[in-house]
C-alpha positions as CSV (number, residue, x, y, z in Angstrom):
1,X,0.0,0.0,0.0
2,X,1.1,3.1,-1.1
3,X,1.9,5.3,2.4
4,X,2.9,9.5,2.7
5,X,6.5,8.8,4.5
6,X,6.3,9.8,8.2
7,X,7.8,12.6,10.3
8,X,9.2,12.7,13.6
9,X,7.1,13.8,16.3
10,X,7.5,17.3,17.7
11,X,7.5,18.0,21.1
12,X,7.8,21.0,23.5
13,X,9.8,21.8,25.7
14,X,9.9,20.6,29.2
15,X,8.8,23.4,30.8
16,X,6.0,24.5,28.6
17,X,4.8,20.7,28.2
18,X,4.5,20.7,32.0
19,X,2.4,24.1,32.1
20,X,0.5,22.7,29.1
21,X,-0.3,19.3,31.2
22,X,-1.2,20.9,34.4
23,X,-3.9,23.0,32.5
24,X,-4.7,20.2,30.5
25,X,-4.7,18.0,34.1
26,X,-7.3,20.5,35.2
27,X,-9.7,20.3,32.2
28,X,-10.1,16.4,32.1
29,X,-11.0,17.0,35.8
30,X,-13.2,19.1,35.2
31,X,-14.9,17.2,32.5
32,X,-14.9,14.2,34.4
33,X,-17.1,16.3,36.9
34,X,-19.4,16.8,34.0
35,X,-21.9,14.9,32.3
36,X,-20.6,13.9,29.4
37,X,-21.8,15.1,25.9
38,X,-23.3,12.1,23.8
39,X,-21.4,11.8,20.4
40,X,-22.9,13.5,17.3
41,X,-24.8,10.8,15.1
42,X,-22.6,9.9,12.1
43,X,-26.0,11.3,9.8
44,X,-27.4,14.1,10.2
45,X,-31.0,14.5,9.6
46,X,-31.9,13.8,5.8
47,X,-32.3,17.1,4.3
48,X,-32.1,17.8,0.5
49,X,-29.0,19.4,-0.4
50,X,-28.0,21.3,-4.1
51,X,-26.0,20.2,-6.7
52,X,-23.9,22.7,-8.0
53,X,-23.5,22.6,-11.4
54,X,-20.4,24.0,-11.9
55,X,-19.1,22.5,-8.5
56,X,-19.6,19.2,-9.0
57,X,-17.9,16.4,-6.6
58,X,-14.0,15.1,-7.5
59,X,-15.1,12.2,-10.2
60,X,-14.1,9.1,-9.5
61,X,-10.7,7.6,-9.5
62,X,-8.6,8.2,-12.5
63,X,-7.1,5.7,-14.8
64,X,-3.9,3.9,-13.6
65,X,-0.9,5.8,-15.3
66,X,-2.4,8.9,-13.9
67,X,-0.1,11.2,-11.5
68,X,-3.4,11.1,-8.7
69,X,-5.8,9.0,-7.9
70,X,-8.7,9.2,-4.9
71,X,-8.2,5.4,-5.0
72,X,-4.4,5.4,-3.5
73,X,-4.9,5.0,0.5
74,X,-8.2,2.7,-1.0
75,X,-8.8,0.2,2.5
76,X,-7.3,2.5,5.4
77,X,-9.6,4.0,7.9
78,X,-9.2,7.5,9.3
79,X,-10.3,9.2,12.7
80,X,-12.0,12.6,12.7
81,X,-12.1,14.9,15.6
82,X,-15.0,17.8,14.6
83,X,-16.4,20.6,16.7
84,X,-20.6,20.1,17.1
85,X,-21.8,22.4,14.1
86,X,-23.7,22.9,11.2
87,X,-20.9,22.3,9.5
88,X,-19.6,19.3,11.1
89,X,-23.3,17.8,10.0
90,X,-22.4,18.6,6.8
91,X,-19.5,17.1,6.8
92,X,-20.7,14.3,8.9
93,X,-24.4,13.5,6.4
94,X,-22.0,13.7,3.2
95,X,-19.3,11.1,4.4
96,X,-20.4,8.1,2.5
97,X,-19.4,10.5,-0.9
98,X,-16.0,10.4,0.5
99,X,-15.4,7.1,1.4
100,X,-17.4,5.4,-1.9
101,X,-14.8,8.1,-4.0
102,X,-11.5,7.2,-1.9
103,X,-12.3,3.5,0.1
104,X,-11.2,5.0,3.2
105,X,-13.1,4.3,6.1
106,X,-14.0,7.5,8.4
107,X,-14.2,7.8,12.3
108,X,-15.6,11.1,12.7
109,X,-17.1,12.2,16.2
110,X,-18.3,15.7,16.9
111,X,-17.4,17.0,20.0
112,X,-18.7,20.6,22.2
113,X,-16.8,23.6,21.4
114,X,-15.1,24.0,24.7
115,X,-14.9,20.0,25.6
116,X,-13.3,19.6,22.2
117,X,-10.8,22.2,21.9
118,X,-9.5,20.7,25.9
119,X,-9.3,17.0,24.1
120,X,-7.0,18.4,21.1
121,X,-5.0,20.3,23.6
122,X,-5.0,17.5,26.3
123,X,-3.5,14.9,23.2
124,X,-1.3,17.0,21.4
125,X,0.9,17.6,24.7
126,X,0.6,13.9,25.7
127,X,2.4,13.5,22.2
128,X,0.1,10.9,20.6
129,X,-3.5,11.2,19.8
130,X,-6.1,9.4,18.7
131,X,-7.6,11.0,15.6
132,X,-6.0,11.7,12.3
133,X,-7.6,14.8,10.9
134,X,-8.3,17.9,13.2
135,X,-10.9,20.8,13.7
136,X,-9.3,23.6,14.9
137,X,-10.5,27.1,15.5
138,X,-8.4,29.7,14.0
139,X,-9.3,32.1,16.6
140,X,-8.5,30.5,19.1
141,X,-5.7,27.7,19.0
142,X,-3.8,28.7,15.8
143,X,-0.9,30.6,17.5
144,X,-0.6,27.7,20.2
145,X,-0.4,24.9,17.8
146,X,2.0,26.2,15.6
147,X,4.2,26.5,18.2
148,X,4.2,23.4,19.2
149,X,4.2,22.6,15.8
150,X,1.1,19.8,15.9
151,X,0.0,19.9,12.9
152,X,1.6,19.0,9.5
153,X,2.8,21.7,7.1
154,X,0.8,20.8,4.1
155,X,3.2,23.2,1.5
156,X,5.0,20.4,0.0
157,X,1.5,18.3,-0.4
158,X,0.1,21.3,-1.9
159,X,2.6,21.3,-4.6
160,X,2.8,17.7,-5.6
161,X,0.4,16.3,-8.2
162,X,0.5,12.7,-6.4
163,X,-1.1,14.0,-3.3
164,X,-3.2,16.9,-4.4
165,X,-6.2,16.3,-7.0
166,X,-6.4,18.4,-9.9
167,X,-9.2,19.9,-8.6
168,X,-8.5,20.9,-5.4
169,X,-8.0,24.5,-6.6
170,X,-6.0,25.9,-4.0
171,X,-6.2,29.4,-6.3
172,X,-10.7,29.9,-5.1
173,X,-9.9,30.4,-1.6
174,X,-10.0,33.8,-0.2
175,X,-6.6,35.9,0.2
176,X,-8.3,36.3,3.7
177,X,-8.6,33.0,4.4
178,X,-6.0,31.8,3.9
179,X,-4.0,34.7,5.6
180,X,-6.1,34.0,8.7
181,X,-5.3,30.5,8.6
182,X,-1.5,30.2,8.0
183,X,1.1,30.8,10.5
184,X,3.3,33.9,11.1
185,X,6.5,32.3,9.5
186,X,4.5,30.6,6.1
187,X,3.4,27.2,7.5
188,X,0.0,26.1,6.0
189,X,-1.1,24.1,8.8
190,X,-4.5,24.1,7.9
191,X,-7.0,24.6,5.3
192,X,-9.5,26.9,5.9
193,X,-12.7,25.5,6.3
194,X,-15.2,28.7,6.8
195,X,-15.1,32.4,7.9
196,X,-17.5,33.8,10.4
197,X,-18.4,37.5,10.8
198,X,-20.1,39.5,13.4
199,X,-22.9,41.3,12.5
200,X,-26.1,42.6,13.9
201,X,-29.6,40.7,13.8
202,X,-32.3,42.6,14.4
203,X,-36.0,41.9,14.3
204,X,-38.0,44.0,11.7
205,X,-41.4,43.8,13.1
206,X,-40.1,45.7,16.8
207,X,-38.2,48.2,14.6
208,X,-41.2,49.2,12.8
209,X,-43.5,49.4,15.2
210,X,-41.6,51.7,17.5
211,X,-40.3,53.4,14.1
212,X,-36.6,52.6,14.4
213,X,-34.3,53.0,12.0
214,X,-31.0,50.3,11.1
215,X,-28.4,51.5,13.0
216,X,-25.5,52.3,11.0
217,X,-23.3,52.9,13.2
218,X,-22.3,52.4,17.4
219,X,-23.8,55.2,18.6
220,X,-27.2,54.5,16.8
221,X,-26.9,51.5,17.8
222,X,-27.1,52.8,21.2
223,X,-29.6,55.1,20.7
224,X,-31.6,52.3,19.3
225,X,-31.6,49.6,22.0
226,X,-32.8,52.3,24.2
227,X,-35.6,52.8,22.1
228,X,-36.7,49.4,21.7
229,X,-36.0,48.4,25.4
230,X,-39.7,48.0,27.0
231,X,-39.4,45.4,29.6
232,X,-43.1,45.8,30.6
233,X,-43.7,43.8,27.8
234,X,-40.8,41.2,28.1
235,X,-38.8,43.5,25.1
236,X,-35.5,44.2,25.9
237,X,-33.7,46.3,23.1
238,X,-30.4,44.3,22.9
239,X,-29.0,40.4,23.9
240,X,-25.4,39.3,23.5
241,X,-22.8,37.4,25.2
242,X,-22.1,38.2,28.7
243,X,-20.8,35.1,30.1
244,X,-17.4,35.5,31.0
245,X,-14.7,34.1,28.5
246,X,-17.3,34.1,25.8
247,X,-17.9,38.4,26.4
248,X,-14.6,38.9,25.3
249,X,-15.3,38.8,21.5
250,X,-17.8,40.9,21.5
251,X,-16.2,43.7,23.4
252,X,-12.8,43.3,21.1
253,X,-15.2,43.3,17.9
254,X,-16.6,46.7,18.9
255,X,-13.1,47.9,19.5
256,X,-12.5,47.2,15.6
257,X,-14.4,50.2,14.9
258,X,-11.8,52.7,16.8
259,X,-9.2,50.7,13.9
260,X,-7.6,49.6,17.5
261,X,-6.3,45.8,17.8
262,X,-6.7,44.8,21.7
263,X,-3.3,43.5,20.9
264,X,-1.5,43.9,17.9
265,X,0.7,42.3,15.4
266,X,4.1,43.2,17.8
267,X,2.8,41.8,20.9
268,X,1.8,45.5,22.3
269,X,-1.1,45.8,24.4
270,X,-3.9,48.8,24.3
271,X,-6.4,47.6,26.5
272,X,-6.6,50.5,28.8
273,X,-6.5,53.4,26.4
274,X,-9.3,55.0,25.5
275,X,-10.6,53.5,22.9
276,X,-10.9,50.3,24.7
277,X,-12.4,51.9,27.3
278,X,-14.6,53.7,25.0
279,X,-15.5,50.4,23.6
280,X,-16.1,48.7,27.1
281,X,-18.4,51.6,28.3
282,X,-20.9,50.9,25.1
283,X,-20.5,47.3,26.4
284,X,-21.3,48.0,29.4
285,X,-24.2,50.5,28.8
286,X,-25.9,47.8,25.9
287,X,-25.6,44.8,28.3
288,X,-26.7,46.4,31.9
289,X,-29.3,48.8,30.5
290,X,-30.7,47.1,27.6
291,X,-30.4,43.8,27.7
292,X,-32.7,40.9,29.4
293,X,-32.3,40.1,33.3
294,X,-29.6,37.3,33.7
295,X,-27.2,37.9,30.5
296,X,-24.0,38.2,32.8
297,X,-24.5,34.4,32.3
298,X,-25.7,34.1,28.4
299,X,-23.3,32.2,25.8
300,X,-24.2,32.8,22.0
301,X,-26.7,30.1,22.9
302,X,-28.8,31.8,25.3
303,X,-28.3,34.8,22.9
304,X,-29.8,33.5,20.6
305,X,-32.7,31.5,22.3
306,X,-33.9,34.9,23.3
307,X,-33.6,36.8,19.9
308,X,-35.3,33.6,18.6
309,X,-38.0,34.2,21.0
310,X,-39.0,37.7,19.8
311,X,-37.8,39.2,23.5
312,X,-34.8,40.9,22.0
313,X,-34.8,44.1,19.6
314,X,-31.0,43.2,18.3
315,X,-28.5,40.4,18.6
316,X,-24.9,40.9,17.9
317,X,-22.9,37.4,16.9
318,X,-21.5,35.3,14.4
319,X,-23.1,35.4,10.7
320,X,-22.9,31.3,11.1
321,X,-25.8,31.3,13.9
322,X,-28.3,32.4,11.4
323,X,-30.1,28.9,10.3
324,X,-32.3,28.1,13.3
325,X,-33.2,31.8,13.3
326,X,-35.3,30.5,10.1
327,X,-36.6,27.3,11.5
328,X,-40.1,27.5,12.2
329,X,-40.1,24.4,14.5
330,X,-37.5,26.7,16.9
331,X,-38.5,30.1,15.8
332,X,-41.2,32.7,16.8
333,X,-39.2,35.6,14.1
334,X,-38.8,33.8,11.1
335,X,-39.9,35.9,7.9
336,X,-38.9,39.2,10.3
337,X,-35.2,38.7,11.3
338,X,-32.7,41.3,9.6
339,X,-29.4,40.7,9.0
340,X,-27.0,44.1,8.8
341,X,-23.3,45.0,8.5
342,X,-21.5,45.5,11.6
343,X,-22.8,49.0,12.6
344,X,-19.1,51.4,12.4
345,X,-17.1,52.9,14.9
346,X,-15.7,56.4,14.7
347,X,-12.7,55.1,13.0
348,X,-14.7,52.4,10.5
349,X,-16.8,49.5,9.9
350,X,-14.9,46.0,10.2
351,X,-16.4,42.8,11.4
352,X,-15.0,40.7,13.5
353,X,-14.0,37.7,12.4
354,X,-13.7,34.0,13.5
355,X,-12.8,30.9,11.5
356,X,-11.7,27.1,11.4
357,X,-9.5,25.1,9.3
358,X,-9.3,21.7,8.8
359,X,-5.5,19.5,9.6
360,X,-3.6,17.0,10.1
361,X,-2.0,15.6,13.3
362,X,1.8,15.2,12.9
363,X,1.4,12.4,15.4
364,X,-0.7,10.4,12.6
365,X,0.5,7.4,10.7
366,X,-2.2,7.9,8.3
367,X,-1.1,11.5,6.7
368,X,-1.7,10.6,3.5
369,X,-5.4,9.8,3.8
370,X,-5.5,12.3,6.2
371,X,-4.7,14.8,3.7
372,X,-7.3,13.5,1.2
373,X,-10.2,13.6,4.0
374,X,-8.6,17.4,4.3
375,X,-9.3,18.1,0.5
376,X,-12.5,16.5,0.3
377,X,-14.3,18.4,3.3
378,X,-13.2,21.7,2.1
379,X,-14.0,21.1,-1.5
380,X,-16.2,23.4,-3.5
381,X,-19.5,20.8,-3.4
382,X,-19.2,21.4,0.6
383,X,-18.0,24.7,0.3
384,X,-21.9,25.5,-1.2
385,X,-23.2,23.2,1.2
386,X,-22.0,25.7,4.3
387,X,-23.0,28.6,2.3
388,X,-26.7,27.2,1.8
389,X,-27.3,26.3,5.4
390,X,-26.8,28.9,7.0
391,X,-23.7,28.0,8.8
392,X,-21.5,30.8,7.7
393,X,-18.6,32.5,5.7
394,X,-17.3,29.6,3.2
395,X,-13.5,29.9,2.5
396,X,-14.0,29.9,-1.0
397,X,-14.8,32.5,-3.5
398,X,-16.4,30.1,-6.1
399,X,-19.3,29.5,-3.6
400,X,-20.9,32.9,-3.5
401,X,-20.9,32.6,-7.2
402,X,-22.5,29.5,-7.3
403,X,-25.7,30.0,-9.9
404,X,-27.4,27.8,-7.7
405,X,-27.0,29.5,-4.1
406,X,-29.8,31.6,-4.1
407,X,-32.5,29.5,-5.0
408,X,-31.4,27.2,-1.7
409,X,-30.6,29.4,0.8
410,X,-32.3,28.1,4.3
411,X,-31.7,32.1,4.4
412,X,-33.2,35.7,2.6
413,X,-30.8,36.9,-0.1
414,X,-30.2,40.2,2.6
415,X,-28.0,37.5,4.6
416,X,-26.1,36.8,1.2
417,X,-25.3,40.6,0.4
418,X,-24.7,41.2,4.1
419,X,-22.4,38.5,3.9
420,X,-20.1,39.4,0.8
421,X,-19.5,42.6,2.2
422,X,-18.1,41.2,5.5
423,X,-15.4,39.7,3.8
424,X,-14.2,42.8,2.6
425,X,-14.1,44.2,6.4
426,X,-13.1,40.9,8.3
427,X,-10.4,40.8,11.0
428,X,-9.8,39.1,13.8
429,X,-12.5,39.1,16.6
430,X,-9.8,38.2,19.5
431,X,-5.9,38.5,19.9
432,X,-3.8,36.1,18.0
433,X,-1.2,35.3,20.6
434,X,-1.1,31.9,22.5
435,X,-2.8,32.4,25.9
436,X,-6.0,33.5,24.8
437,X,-7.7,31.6,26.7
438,X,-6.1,33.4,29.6
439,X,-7.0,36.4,28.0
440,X,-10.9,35.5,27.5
441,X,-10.7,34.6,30.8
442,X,-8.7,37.5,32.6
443,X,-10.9,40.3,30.3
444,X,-14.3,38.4,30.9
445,X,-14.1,38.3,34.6
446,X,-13.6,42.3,33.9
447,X,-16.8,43.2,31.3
448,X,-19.2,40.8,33.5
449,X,-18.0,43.1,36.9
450,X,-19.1,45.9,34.4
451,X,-22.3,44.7,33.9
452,X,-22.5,44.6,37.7
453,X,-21.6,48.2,37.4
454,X,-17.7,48.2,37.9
455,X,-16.3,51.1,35.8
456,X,-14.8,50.4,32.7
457,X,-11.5,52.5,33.0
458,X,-10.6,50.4,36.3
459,X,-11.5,47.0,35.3
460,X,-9.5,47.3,32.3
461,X,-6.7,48.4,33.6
462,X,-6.6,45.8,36.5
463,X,-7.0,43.3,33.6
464,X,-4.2,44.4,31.5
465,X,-1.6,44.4,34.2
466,X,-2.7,40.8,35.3
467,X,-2.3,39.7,32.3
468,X,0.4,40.8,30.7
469,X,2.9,39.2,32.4
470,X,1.1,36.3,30.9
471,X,1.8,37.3,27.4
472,X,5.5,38.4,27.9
473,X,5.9,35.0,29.5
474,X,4.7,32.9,26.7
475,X,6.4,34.2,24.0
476,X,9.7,34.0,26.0
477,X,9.3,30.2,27.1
């Protein structure tokens, strides 16, 4: 059997893999406290998915002779490790193409966001793990595991004709993708798999019955969710996340719009100037004046339960939350949810942006049909598929062109336009330096005390010195 030559394993050193197991001790502790999540079903429920004309699957194998073939790792099996999404049960329904067009046999398990990214952490440092193919969120592990260097570099693959099919097209993904994606010193790690944006949902029908306008930019935005707030009849005029740790990005993606990085490309800090206080005060006003009783402890989820509900004016999240917003078996909004651009900050309109790329564990014997699992989920057939169901910003350009995305969108054309233009104004909705989770953690604690009423001013400045000791330490070890 024809097998990709293996690597040696990379491992790091002593003291960081200590720090990395004591924190990776105290996460499979706490899971084990937890009930734990059942597995994903390997099919999602049957839904009737497009065909792209002019994105059609890989064909079949080629004839022997041929420089590639899907058929070349034909009879090894492969594990998958996959966060729970809409995209994951795309990837998950539409398995069986891959394995009748290669004969490799999949293992794919999705896993919750925060369980999952603690098992790929908790593996890598134990220097084995047990799936082949990784997915990894850009946002939030990308500087950490290319450090250690756990996943493969996939340049050479990209550039030979044995590994890569023809029609892999590594030319259709976005320049900002890929960007995102790839590490400070050129390793492609992974292949981006989706973009998500930050915009602002609102619901039509409360807008026009208190005669509100869009908000175009923060301080509308403002002026609107005091408008809409009327809590004498269960209407508050704003939700988002003010759990602490997940508060973080929604503070930092307001911050975009003062053209102000939390932290920026040089490792410098300017969390207690005034822009992110400025930032942090709308934040604070939006969440303890205008949102529903109880959001110091909402996740996106709870988020978006209550916009779903009709008890929330505006919701400001990921562009990838959108499909049960149009599900009228969970919905009380559907046919009156907007979707708008990011409303802009004195300095500009960006939206912040998370993403998630798809790679390969250097610890895996099985690179090779690793790699061809890797092409097939982020090939332009699946690329649609994300694009039509809602589940956010596909990495590819082809699939906004797609002749056939409109007519099957789960969502209104407004969430396609809204959409394209994000990806003109995307950037990064949290730092990209290796403890951020320390950071989500340090800066949540701060924004949730503000909800309580803390001021903004001091809790950000008490953040930014505990912290950044933190930083200076891990890019020193």
């Amino acid at each position: 059997m024809d097998q990709w030559p293996s690597k040696a394993s990379r491992r790091l050193g002593r003291r960081e893999f200590l720090k990395a197991s004591v924190i990776a001790s105290s996460a499979a502790l706490l899971a084990a406290c937890q009930t734990p999540a059942a597995p994903a079903p390997t099919t999602a429920p049957a839904t009737t998915a497009p065909k792209p004309a002019a994105t059609a699957a890989p064909a079949a194998a080629k004839a022997p002779g041929d420089a590639f073939s899907w058929q070349r790792f034909k009879g090894e099996k492969i594990e998958v490790n996959l966060v729970k999404n809409t995209r994951s049960d795309i990837l998950q329904k539409y398995e069986k193409e891959f394995v009748d067009l290669t004969g490799i046999q999949v293992g794919s398990e999705q896993v919750p966001e925060q369980q999952q990214r603690q098992k790929q952490v908790i593996e890598f440092t134990s220097g084995s793990t047990t799936f082949d193919v990784a997915m990894t969120p850009i946002h939030v592990q990308k500087r950490l595991f290319g450090k250690g260097k756990w996943l493969v570099d996939l340049r050479d693959n990209l550039k030979d004709p044995t590994l890569t099919s023809p029609d892999f097209d590594w030319g259709d993904f976005s320049k900002t993708a890929l960007d995102y994606a790839a590490q400070s010193d050129g390793r492609v790690d992974m292949i981006p798999i989706n973009n998500d944006y930050f915009i602002l949902y609102w619901n039509k029908e409360l807008f026009q019955a208190k005669g509100v306008q869009y908000p175009n930019t923060l301080d509308e935005m403002l002026a609107a969710a005091q408008k809409l707030n009327d809590p004498g009849k269960g209407v508050y005029g704003f939700v988002g996340r003010g759990l602490k740790n997940a508060n973080v990005v929604l503070w930092y993606t307001w911050l975009l719009g003062w053209d102000v990085d939390g932290i920026d490309n040089k490792g410098v800090m300017h969390t207690e100037e005034p822009p992110s206080i400025a930032a942090a005060e709308l934040y604070k006003k939006m969440l303890k004046d205008y949102a529903p009783p109880g959001v110091s402890g909402f996740n996106w989820n709870e988020a978006q339960t209550s916009f779903m509900q009709g008890t929330a004016a505006m919701w400001y999240d990921g562009i990838g939350f959108a499909e049960p917003l149009e599900d009228k078996t969970k919905s009380k909004i559907v046919g009156k949810v907007g979707y708008g651009l990011p409303p802009a900050g004195p300095k500009g309109r960006y939206a912040g942006m998370s993403g998630a790329g798809m790679g390969i564990s250097t610890y895996s014997k099985k690179q090779g049909p690793a790699y061809f699992y890797c092409q097939w989920a982020t090939n332009k057939l699946n690329q649609v598929r994300v694009l039509t169901s809602g589940g956010g910003a596909p990495a590819r350009t082809s699939a906004l062109k797609d002749p056939t995305v409109p007519a099957n969108l789960k969502t209104p054309k407004e969430y396609l336009d809204v959409l394209t233009e994000c990806l003109k104004m995307g950037r990064s909705m949290l730092p990209i330096v290796i403890p951020v989770t320390e950071f989500r953690d340090i800066f949540g604690v701060a924004l949730t005390n503000m909800i309580g009423g803390a001021d903004p001013a001091t809790e950000l400045k008490k953040a930014t010195a505990e912290f950044k000791p933190v930083l200076e330490k891990s890019e020193k070890s």
